[in-house]
C-alpha beads as a LAMMPS data file, in Angstrom:
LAMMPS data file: protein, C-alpha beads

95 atoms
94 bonds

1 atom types
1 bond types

-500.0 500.0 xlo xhi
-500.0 500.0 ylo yhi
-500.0 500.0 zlo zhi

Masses

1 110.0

Atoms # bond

1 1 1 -240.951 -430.964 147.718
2 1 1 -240.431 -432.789 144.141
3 1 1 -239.425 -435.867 145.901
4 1 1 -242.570 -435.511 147.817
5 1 1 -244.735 -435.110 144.834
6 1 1 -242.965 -437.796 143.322
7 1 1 -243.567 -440.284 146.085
8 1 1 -247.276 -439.523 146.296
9 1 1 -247.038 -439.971 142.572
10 1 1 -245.331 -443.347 142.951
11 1 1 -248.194 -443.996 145.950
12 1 1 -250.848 -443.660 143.384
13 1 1 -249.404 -445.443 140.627
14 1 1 -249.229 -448.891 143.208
15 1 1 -252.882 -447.964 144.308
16 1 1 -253.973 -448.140 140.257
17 1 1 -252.748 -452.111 140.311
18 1 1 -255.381 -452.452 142.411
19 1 1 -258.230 -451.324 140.009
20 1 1 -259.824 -453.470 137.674
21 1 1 -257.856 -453.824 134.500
22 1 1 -259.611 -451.984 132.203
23 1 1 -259.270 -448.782 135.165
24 1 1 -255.662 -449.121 135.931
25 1 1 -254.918 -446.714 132.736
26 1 1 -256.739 -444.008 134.879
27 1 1 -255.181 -444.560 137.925
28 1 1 -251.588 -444.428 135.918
29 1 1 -252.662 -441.312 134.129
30 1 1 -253.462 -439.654 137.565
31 1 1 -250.335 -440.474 138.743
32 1 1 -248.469 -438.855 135.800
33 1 1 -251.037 -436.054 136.089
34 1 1 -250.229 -435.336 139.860
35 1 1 -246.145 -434.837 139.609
36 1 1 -246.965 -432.339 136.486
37 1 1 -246.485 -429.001 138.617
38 1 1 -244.505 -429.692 141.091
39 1 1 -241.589 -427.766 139.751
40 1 1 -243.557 -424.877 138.610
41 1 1 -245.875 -424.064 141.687
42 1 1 -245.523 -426.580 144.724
43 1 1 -242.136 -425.259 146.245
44 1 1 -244.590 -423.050 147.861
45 1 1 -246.767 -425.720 149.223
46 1 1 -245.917 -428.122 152.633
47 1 1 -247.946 -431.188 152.019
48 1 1 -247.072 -433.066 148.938
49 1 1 -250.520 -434.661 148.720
50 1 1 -251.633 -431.261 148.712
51 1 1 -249.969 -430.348 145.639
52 1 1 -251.138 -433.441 143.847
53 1 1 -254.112 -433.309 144.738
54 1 1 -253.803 -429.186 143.232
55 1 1 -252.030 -430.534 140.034
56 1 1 -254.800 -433.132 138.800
57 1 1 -257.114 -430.836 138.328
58 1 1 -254.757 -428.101 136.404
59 1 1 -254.003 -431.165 134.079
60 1 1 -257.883 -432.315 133.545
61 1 1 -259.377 -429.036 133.034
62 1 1 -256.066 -428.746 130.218
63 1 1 -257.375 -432.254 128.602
64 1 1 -261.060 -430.991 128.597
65 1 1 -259.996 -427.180 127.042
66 1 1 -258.011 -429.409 123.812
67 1 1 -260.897 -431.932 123.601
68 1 1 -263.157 -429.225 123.371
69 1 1 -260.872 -426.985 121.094
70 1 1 -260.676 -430.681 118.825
71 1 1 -264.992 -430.758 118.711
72 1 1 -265.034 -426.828 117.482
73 1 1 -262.299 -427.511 114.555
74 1 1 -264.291 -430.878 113.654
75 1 1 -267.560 -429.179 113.512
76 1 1 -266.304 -426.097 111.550
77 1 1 -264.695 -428.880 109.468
78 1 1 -267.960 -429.958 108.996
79 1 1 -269.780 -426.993 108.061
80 1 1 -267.319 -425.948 105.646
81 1 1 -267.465 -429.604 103.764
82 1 1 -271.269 -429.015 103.828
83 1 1 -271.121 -425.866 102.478
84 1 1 -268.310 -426.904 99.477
85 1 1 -270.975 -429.751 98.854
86 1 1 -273.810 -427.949 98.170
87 1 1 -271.818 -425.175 95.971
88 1 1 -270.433 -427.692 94.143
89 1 1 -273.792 -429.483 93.484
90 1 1 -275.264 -426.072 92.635
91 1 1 -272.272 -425.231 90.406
92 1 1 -272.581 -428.599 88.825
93 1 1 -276.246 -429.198 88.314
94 1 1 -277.431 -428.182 85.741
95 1 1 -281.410 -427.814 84.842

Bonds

1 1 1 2
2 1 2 3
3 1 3 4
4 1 4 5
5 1 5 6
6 1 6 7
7 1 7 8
8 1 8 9
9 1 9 10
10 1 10 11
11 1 11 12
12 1 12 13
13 1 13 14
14 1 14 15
15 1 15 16
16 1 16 17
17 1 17 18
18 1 18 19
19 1 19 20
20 1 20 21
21 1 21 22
22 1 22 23
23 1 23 24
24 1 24 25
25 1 25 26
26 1 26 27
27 1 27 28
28 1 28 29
29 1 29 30
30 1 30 31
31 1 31 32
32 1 32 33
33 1 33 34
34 1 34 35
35 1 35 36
36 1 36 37
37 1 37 38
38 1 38 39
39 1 39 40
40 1 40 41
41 1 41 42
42 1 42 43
43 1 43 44
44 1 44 45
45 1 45 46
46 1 46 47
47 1 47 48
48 1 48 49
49 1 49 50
50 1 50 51
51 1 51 52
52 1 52 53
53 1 53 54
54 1 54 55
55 1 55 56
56 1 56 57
57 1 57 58
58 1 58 59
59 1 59 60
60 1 60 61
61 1 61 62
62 1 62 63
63 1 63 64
64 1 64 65
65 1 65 66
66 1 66 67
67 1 67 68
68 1 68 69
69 1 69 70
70 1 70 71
71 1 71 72
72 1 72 73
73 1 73 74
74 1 74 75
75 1 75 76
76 1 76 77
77 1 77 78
78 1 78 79
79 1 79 80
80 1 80 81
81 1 81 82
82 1 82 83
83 1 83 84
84 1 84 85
85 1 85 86
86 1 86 87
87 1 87 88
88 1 88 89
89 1 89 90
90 1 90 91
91 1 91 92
92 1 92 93
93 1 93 94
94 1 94 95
């Protein structure tokens, strides 16, 4: 089953020459994306598109959870720098 994960892989990764150049990262980070699992999950599977095709989305929704992890720690970062701001100017500012 790797090998056929692999080859669809490999399938893909030809197919994303075809894109325009500023795609043909996508299409190469699909490919990499759809060989992820097979190890873990697809020896249960028959069709090796099948499991890529399973595998992509595992690996996007895994991008979007950190990306959206990232945006909560930058806007907590945020808050807290706004809140250090105005106790400093309070602390500081003398009438």
């Amino acid at each position: 089953m790797r090998l056929g994960v692999k080859d669809v892989s490999a399938r893909l990764l030809k197919a994303s020459r075809a894109l325009k150049k500023d795609d043909q990262v996508y299409g190469q980070r699909l490919a990499e994306m759809a060989k992820k699992h097979s190890r873990e999950v697809f020896y249960m599977l028959d069709d090796p598109l099948g499991a890529a095709v399973f595998s992509v989305p595992v690996e996007m929704l895994k991008v979007r959870s950190v990306d959206a992890k990232k945006d909560k720690i930058e806007k907590e970062g945020e808050a807290c720098e706004r809140e250090f701001n105005l106790h400093n100017k309070n602390l500081f500012h003398w009438k």
